[in-house]
PLY file of the C-alpha trace (Angstrom):
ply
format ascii 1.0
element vertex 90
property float x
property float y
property float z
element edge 89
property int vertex1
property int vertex2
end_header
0.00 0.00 0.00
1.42 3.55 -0.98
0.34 6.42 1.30
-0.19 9.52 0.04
2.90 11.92 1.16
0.74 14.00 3.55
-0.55 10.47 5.07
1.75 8.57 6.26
0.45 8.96 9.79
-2.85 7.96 9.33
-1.96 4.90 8.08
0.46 4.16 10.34
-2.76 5.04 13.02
-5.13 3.09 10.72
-2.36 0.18 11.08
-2.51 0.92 14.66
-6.50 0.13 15.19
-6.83 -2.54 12.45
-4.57 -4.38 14.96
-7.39 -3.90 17.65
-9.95 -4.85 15.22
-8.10 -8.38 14.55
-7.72 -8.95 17.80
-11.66 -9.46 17.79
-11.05 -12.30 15.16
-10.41 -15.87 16.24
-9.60 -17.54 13.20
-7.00 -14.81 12.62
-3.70 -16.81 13.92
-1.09 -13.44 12.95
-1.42 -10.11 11.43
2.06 -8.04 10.71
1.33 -4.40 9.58
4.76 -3.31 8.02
6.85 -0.26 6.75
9.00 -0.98 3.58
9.87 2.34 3.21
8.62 6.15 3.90
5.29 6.11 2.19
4.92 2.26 1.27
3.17 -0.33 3.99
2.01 -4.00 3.82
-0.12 -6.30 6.25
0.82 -10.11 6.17
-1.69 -12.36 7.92
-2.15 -15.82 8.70
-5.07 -18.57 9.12
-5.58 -21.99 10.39
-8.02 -22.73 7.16
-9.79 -20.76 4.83
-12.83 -20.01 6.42
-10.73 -17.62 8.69
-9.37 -15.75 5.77
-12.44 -15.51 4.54
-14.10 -13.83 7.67
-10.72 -11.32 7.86
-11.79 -10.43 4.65
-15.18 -9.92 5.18
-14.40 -8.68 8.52
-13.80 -5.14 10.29
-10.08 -4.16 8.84
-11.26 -4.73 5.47
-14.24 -2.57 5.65
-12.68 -0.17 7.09
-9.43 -0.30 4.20
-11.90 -0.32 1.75
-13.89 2.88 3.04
-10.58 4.86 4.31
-8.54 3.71 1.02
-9.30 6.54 -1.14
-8.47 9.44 1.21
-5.07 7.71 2.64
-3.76 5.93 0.01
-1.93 6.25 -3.12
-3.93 3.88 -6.49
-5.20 1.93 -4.50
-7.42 -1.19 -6.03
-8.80 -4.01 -4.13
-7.10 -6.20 -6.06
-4.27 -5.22 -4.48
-5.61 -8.07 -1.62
-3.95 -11.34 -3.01
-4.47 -15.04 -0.84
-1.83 -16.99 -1.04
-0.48 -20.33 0.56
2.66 -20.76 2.20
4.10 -23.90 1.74
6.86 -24.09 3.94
7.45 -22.15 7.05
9.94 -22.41 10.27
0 1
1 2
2 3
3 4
4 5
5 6
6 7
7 8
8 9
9 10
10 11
11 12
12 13
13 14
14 15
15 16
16 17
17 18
18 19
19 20
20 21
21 22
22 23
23 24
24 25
25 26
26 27
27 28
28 29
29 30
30 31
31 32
32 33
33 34
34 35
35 36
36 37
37 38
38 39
39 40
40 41
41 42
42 43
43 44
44 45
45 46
46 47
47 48
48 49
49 50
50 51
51 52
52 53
53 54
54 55
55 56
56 57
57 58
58 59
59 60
60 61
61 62
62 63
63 64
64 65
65 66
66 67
67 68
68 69
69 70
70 71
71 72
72 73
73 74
74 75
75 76
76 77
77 78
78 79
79 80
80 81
81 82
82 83
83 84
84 85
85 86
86 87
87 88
88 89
């Protein structure tokens, strides 16, 4: 995700809640908001199964991405959102 210049703090304070939103979410085993560099940010999660992923995505954080997207961040598409499965972890 690519903040806008001027909003770099409000993502990093959107960041901030969505990790008190997940918190509400059992399925949700991790959830890593991270910097990559001044105006660029990622969030990493993790779920037992896909019913989990499912209700993250259906859930509070995304909503509130979705509705806060266009006046934070930079382009942003929904598409953006990608599942994937790791196949090896330590």
């Amino acid at each position: 995700m690519k903040a806008k210049k001027v909003k770099t703090a409000e993502v990093e304070n959107f960041l901030n809640i969505g990790k008190q939103l997940v918190g509400e979410e059992p399925k949700t085993l991790s959830w890593y908001a991270f910097k990559i560099d001044a105006t660029t940010y990622g969030i990493f999660d993790t779920f037992l199964e896909d019913s989990g992923r499912d209700a993250h995505l259906s859930g509070k954080v995304a909503a509130a991405l979705m509705e806060n997207a266009s006046s934070i961040l930079e382009n942003f598409e929904p598409s953006a959102i990608r599942k994937i499965d790791i196949l090896a972890s330590k």
